[in-house]
N, C-alpha and C positions, 0 to 999 in steps of 0.2 A: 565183217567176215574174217574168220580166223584160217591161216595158212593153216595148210592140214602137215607140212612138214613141221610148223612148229607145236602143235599139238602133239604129233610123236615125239619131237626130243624134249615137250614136259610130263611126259607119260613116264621116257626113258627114264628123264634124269633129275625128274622129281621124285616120280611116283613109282621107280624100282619097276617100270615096267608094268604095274599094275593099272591096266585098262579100263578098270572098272571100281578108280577110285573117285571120291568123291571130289571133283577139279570141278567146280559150278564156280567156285571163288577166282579161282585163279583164269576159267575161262573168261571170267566176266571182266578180270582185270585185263587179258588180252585184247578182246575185243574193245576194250576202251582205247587200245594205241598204246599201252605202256609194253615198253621193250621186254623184251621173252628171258633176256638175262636176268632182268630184275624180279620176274616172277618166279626163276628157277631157282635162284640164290646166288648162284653161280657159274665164271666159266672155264672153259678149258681154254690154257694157252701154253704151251709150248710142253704139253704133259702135265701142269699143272692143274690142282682145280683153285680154283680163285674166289674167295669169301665174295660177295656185292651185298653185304646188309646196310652198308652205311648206305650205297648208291652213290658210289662212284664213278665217274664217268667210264662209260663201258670202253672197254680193250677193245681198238682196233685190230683188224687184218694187217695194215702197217706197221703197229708199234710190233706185233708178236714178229712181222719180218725181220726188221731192223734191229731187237731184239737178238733173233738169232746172228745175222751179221756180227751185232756188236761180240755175241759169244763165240763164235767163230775165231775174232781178230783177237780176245781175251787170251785163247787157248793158244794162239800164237804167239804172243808178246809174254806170257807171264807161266804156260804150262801147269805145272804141279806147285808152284810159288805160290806165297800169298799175295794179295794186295787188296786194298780198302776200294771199295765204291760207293757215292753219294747218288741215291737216287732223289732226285730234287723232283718237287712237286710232286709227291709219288702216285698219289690216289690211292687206287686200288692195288699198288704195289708190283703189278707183274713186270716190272723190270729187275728189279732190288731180287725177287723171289725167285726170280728165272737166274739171275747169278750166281744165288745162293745153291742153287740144286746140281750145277752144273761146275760150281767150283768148292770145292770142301774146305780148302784152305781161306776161301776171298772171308772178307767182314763187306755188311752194308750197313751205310745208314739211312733208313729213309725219314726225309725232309718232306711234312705237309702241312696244309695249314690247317687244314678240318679237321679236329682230335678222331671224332667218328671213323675216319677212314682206318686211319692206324690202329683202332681196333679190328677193326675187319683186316689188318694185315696181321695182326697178330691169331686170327682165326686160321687165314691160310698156312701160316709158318706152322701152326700144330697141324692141321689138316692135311698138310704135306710131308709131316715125318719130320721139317729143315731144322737144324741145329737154333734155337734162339738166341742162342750166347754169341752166336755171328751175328746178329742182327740188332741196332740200333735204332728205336722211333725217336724222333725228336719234331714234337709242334712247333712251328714257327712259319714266321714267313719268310719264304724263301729261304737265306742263310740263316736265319735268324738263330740262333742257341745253333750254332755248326762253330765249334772251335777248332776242329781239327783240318788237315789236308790231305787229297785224296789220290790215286792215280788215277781214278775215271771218276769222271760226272756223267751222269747220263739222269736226261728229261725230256719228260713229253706236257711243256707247259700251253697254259690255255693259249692260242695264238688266232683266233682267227677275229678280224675287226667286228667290231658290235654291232654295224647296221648291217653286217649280212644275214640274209635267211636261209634258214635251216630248216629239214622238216620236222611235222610237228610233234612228232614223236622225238626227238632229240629235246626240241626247245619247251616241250612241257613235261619231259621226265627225268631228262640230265640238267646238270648241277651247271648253270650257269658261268658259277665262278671257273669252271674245269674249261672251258670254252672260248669265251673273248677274253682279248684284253685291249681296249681302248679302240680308237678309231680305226688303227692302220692294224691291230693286232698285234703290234710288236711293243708293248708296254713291258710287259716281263718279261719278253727277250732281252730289252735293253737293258735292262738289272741284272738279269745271268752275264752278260756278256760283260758287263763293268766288274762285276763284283767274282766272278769266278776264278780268275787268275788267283787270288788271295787265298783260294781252296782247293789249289793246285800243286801237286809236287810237283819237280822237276820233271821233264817232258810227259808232263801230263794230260789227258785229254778229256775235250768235250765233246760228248753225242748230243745233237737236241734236234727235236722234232718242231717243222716248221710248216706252215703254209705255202703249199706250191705255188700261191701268187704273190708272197712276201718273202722267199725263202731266199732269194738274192741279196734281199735288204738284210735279210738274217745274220747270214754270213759274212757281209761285209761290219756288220755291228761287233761279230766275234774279232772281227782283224784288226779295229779300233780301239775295241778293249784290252788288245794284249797276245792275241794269239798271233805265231810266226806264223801259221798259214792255216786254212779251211780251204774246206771242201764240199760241194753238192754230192747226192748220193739218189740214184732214184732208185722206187718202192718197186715194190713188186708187180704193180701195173704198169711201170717205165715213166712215173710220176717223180719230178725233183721234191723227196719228202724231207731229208734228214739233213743236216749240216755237220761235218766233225774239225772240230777245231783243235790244233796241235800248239803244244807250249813248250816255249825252253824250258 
């Protein structure tokens, strides 16, 4: 059975509104359980529209919060200045492209490991008007090919542990690799939090999205790696999502 709300917004925002186009494919892809982002192309997140050809893990309600928090605290520590941001892990990039729109002066680099994705960010960045010449893709893993140092990192790395269940529409349509990492979930966290300081300027920060039943381990990971002090931050449900770590 296909929600009849999502039927309207691929009407909308595929098909131009046009009610009476030929959607037998795309409904049939619905009713299979595949997520309605991935049938549409794209989403909306913070004003943005957001490429998803590669299939990247879909944009949370979370990450578009946190998101704007973090641009919020941007526009007060830095204003009308420039400064560098590393979107690590990017995916689908709506953190790196939400900075980019909202800061004229910032540069991003987004850091992913699937080449694919960062084509679909380079779709958004035309899609969206955003200056390209601010924006940097680099494949690697994790830091990998990152020679430079930033004043914010901000990630939303895969965190949640592998034997947990999901439903099934997440765990047979999203990207795995975007999702666990290891038993406890915190396998990539502990690589950011080692290796991040080294991709920091001075009092520089980290944002990084965690698991609200590992998010304590998260942060105390960031304070062992380097950071003067972290912090929990809850979502917009009153959920502990985010952790921000502060550096000399």
């Amino acid at each position: 059975m296909i929600d009849p709300k999502d039927r309207e917004l691929l009407i909308r925002d595929k098909y131009d509104g046009d009610s009476e186009a030929d959607m037998a494919f795309d409904l049939a892809r619905l009713s299979s359980g595949e997520p309605l982002a991935y049938v549409i192309g794209w989403v909306p997140f913070l004003g943005l529209k957001v490429a998803l050809p590669s299939r990247p893990l879909i944009p949370r309600p979370e990450t578009e919060w946190w998101t704007e928090e973090l641009i919020a605290h941007l526009k007060e520590r830095f204003g009308d200045s420039s400064f560098g941001l590393l979107d690590l892990c990017a995916g689908s990039g709506v953190i790196g492209l939400s900075v980019l729109s909202a800061f004229p002066h910032a540069t991003v680099t987004f850091a992913e490991l699937v080449p694919e994705h960062l084509e679909s960010i380079r779709r958004s960045l035309a899609a969206n008007g955003l200056d390209e010449s601010r924006a940097t893709l680099v494949t690697g893993n994790l830091f990998e090919g990152i020679a430079e140092r930033f004043a914010v990192i901000a990630t939303n790395p895969p965190y949640i542990p592998e034997e947990r269940v999901l439903e099934r529409s997440v765990t047979e349509h999203e990207p795995a690799e975007a999702l666990f990492s290891g038993l406890d979930g915190l396998s990539l966290v502990r690589r950011i939090a080692k290796d991040a300081p080294r991709y920091l300027k001075p009092e520089g920060e980290l944002w990084l999205e965690a698991d609200i039943e590992n998010i304590e381990e998260a942060r105390d990971l960031l304070l062992a790696g380097g950071a003067a002090s972290a912090e929990i931050r809850n979502d917009l449900y009153g959920r502990p999502r985010i952790v921000v770590g502060y550096y000399a």
